[in-house]
ZAMI-210670 format. One record per residue (C-alpha): residue in three letters; x, y, z. Coordinates in Angstrom, 3 decimals. Example, Ala and Ser with C-alpha at 12.3 -4.5 7.8 and 13.67 -1.06 7.14 Angstrom:
<rs>
<r rest="ALA" xx="12.300" yy="-4.500" zz="7.800"/>
<r rest="SER" xx="13.670" yy="-1.060" zz="7.140"/>
</rs>
This chain:
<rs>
<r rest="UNK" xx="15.348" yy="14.860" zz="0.353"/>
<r rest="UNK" xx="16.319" yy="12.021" zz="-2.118"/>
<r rest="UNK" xx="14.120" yy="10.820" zz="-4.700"/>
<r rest="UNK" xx="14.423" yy="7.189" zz="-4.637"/>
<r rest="UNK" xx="12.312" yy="4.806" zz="-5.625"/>
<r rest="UNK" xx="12.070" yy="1.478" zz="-3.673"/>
<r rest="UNK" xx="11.263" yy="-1.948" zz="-4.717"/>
<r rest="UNK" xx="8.705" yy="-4.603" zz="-2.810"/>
<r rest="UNK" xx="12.220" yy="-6.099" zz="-1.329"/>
<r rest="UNK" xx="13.076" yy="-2.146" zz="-0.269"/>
<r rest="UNK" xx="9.712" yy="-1.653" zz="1.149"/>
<r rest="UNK" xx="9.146" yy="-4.971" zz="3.019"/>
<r rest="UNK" xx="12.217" yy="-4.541" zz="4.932"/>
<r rest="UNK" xx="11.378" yy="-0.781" zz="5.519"/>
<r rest="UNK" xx="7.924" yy="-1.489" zz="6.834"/>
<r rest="UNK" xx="9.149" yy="-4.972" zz="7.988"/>
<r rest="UNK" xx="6.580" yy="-6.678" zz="6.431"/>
<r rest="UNK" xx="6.629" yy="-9.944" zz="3.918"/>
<r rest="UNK" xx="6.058" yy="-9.710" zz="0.109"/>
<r rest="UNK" xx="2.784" yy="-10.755" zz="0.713"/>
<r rest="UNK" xx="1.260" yy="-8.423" zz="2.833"/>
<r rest="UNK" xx="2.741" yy="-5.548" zz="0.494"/>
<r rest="UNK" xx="1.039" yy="-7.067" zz="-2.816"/>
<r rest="UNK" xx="-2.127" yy="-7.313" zz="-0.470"/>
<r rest="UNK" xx="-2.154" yy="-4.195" zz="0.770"/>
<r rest="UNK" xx="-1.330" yy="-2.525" zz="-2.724"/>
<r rest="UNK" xx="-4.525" yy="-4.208" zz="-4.161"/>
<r rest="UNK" xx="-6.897" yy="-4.232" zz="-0.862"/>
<r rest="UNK" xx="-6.174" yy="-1.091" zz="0.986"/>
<r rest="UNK" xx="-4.391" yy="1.211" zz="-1.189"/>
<r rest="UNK" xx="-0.798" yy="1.274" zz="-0.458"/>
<r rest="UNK" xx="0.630" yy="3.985" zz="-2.740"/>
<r rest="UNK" xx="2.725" yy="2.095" zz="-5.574"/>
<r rest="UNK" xx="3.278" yy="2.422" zz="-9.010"/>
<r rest="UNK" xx="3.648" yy="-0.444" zz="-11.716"/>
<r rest="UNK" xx="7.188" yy="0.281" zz="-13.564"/>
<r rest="UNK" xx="6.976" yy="-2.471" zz="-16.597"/>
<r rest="UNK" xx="6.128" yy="-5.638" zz="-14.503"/>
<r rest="UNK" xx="7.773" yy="-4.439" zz="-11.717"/>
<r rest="UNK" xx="6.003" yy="-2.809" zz="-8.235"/>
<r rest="UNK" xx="7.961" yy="0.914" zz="-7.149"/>
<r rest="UNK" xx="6.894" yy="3.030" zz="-4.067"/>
<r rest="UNK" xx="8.110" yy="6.665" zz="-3.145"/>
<r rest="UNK" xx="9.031" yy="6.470" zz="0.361"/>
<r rest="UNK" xx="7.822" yy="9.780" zz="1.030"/>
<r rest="UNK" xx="3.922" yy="8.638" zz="-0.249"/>
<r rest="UNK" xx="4.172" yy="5.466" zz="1.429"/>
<r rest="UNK" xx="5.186" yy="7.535" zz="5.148"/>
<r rest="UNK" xx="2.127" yy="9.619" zz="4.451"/>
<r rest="UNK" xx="-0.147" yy="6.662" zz="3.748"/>
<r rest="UNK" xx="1.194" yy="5.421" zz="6.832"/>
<r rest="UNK" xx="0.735" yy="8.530" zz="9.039"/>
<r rest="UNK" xx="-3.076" yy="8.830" zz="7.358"/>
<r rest="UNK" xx="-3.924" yy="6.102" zz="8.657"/>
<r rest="UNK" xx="-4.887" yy="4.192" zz="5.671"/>
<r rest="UNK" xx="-2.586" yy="1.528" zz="6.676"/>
<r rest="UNK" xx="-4.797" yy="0.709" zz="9.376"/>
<r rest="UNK" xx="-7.731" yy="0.001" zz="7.314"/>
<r rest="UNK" xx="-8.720" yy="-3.989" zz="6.967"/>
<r rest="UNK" xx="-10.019" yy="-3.616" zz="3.367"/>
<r rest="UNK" xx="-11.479" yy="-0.637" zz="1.151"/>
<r rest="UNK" xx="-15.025" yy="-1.709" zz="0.491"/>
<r rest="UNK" xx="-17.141" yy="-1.146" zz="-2.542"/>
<r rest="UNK" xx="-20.475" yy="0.583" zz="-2.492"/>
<r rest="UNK" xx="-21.604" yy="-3.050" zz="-3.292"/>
<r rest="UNK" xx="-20.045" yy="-4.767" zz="-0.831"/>
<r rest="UNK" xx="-21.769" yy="-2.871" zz="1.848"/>
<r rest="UNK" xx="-25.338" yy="-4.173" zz="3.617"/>
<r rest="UNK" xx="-27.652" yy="-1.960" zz="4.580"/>
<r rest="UNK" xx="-29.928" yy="-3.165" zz="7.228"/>
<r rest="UNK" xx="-33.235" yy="-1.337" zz="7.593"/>
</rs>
């Protein structure tokens, strides 16, 4: 398997997505991506697994403090 690394242009056409929703799901629901200088790189093969988890599904990872608890 190749070990390429992909840019948010790369992985917005591969998940056919826009720039935006990538940098939102990178900081709200964990998209797999690692910061190279100033620049955003993903490892396709992390990226299909967060997919296939079913992670990508996920609206927004919540804090502890962000939940309510009613009683």
């Amino acid at each position: 398997m190749e070990d390429k690394w992909f840019t948010v242009d790369e992985i917005c056409k591969y998940l056919n997505v826009s720039n935006e929703t990538i940098y939102k799901w990178i900081d709200q629901i964990g998209l797999p991506a690692h910061k190279v200088g100033r620049r955003w790189m993903f490892k396709r093969e992390q990226v299909d697994h967060w997919v296939q988890s079913g992670d990508a599904a996920l609206e927004e990872k919540k804090s502890p403090a962000d939940t309510v608890h009613v009683e």
